[in-house]
C-alpha positions in Angstrom: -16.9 -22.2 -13.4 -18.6 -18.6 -12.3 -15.1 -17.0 -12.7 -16.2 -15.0 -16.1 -19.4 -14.2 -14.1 -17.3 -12.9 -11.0 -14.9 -11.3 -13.5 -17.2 -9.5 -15.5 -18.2 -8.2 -12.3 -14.8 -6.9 -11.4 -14.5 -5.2 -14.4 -17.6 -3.4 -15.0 -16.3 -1.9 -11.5 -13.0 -0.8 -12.3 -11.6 -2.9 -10.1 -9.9 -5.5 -12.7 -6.8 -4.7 -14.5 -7.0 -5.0 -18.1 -3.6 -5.0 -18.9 -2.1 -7.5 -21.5 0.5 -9.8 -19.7 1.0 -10.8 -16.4 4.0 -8.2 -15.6 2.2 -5.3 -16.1 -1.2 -6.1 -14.1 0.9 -8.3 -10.9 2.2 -5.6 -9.4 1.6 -5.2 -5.6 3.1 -2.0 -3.8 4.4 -0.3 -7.3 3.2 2.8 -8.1 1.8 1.5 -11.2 -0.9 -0.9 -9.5 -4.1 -0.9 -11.8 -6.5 -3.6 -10.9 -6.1 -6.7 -9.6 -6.1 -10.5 -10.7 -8.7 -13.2 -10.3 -8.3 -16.3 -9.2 -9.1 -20.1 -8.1 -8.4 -23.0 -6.5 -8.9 -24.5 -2.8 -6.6 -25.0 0.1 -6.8 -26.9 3.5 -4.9 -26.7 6.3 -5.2 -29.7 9.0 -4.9 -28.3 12.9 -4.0 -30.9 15.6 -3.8 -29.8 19.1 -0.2 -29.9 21.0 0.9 -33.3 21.5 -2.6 -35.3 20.2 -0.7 -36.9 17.9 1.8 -40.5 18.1 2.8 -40.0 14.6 6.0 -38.5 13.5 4.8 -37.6 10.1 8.1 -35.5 9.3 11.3 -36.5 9.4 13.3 -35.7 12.8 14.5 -32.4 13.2 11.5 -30.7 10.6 10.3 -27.4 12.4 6.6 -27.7 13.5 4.5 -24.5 12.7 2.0 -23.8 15.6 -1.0 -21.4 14.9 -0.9 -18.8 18.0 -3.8 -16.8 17.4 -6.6 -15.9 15.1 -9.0 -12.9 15.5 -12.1 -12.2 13.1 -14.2 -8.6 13.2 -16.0 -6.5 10.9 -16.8 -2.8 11.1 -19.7 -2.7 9.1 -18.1 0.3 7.5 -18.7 -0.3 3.2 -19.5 -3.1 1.1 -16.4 -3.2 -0.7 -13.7 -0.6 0.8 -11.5 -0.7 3.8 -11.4 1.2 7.2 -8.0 2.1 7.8 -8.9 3.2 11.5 -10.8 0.0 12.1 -8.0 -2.2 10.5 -5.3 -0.4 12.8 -7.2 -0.9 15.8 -7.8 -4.3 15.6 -4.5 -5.2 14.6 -3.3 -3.1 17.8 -5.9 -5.5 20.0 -5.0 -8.5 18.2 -1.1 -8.1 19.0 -2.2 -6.8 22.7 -3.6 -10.3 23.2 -0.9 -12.1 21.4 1.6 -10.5 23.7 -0.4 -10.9 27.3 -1.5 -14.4 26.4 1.6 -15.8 24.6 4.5 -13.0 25.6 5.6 -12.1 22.0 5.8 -8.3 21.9 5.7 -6.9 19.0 9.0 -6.0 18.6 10.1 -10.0 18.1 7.1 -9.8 15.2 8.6 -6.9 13.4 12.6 -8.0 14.1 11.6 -12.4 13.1 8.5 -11.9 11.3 6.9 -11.7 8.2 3.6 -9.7 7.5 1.2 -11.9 4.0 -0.2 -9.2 3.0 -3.8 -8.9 1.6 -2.6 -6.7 -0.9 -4.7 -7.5 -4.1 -3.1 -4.3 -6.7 -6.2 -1.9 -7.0 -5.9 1.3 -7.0 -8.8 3.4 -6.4 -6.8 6.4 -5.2 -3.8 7.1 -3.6 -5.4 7.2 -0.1 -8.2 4.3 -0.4 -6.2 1.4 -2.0 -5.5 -2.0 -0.4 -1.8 -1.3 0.0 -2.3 1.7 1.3 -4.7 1.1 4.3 -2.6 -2.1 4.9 0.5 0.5 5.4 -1.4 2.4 7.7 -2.4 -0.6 9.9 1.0 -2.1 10.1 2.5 1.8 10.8 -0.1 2.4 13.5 0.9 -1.0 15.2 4.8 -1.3 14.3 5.8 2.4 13.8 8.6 3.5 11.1 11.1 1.8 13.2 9.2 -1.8 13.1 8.3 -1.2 9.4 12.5 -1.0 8.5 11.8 -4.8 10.2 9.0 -6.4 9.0 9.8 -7.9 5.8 6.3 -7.7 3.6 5.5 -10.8 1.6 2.5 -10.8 -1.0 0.9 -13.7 -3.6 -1.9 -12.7 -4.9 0.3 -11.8 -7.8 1.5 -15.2 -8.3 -2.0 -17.1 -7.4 -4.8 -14.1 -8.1 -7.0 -13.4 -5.8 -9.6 -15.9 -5.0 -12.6 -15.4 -3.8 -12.5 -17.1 -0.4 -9.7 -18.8 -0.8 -6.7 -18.1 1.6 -3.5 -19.6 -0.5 -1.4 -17.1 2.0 -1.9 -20.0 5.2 -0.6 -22.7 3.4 2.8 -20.4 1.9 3.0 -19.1 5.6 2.9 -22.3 7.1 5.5 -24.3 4.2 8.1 -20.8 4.3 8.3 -21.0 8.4 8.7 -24.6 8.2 11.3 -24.2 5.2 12.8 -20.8 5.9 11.5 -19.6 2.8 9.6 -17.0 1.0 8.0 -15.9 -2.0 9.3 -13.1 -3.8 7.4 -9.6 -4.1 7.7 -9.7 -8.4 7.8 -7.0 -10.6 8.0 -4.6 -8.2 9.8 -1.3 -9.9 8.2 2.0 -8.7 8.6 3.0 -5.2 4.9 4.7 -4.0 5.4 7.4 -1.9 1.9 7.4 -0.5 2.6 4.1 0.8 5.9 5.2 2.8 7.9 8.3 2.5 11.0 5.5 2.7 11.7 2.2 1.0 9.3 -0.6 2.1 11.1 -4.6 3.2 9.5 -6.1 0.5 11.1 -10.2 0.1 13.1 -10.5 -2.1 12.5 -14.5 -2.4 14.4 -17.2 -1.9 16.3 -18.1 2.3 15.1 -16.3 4.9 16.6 -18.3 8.2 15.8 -15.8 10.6 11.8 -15.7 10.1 10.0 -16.9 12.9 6.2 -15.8 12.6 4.0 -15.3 9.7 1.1 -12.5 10.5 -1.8 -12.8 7.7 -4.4 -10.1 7.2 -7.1 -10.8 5.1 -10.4 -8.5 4.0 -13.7 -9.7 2.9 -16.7 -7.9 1.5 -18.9 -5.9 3.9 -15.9 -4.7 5.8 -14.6 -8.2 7.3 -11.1 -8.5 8.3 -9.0 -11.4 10.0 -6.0 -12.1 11.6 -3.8 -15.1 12.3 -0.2 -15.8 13.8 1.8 -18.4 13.3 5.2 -19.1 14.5 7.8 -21.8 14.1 9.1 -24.0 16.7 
């Protein structure tokens, strides 16, 4: 494996949290975020178009998750940080299309949705961490009003981050079919340069009235995606 290779990496840039246990380095949108996790693993998602397929695979009555729309851009802004402006702009384009293409307005994404966060618990400064441009982008798009709404998911404290790896499609697509979500753990210390009021963080556990999952994820050298998925 080349994860002591990548995390030696991490660390010699600050970027790593070196705390001791779990519960005190997993700690997405506390004020006490200090480095993030690494870690592994592989995921695959299998996309059939509407109707190709004869085979009832689920039982009868099992939501179906459709994927509504994906969008990829990069900025060329910085090797390793995020562009808060460019992030809230393409977000704004992606739900423009979303909305003249499929008709969902934003306002059903914020009242039914859920937003999987990239979120990945670095800190670099109060104005330049991951949560923090990820708050700006969904404020820009949503307002204070569809913030109160959108409930904010994250699992990079349960999985790590991994390199690549996008565990967040798979959890969007089995909570929408389930009416589930994961929890936001160890969350403690409301950050006020996040939101001068209480985020919607998930609490875990039934959440009937979700109907769309929106992922954001970052890469390196100022990549970004989006993708929508809603349950039928």
């Amino acid at each position: 494996t080349l994860l002591p290779w990548i995390g030696s990496g991490f660390r010699s840039l600050g970027a790593a949290s070196i705390a001791a246990n779990v519960a005190d380095a997993a700690l997405p949108f506390d004020t006490r975020r200090n480095g993030m996790l690494l870690g592994s693993g592989a995921v695959g998602l299998v996309l059939e178009a509407a109707g190709a397929s004869t085979i009832q695979r689920f039982p009868s009555g099992t939501p179906s998750v459709s994927l509504v729309a994906s969008q990829l851009s990069n900025s060329a802004f910085h090797g390793a940080s995020l562009d808060k402006e460019h992030m809230a702009q393409e977000l704004n384009r992606f739900l423009q299309a979303v909305e003249s293409e499929h008709g969902i307005p934003r306002a059903a994404l914020a009242a039914e949705g859920v937003y999987y966060s990239h979120e990945t618990c670095t800190q670099a400064s109060p104005t330049t961490s991951c949560s923090f441009t990820e708050l700006y982008m969904l404020r820009s798009a949503f307002g204070d009003a569809g913030l109160d709404t959108l409930v904010l998911a994250n699992t990079k404290a349960f999985t790590g981050h991994a390199m690549g790896v996008s565990f967040e499609e798979v959890i969007a697509v089995e909570g929408l079919k389930r009416g589930l979500l994961p929890p936001v753990v160890n969350f403690a210390s409301h950050d006020e340069h996040l939101s001068p009021r209480p985020l919607r963080l998930s609490q875990g556990g039934a959440y009937p009235h979700i109907k769309y999952a929106l992922r954001f994820a970052a890469g390196f050298g100022s990549q970004i995606a989006f993708t929508l998925y809603m349950r039928k």
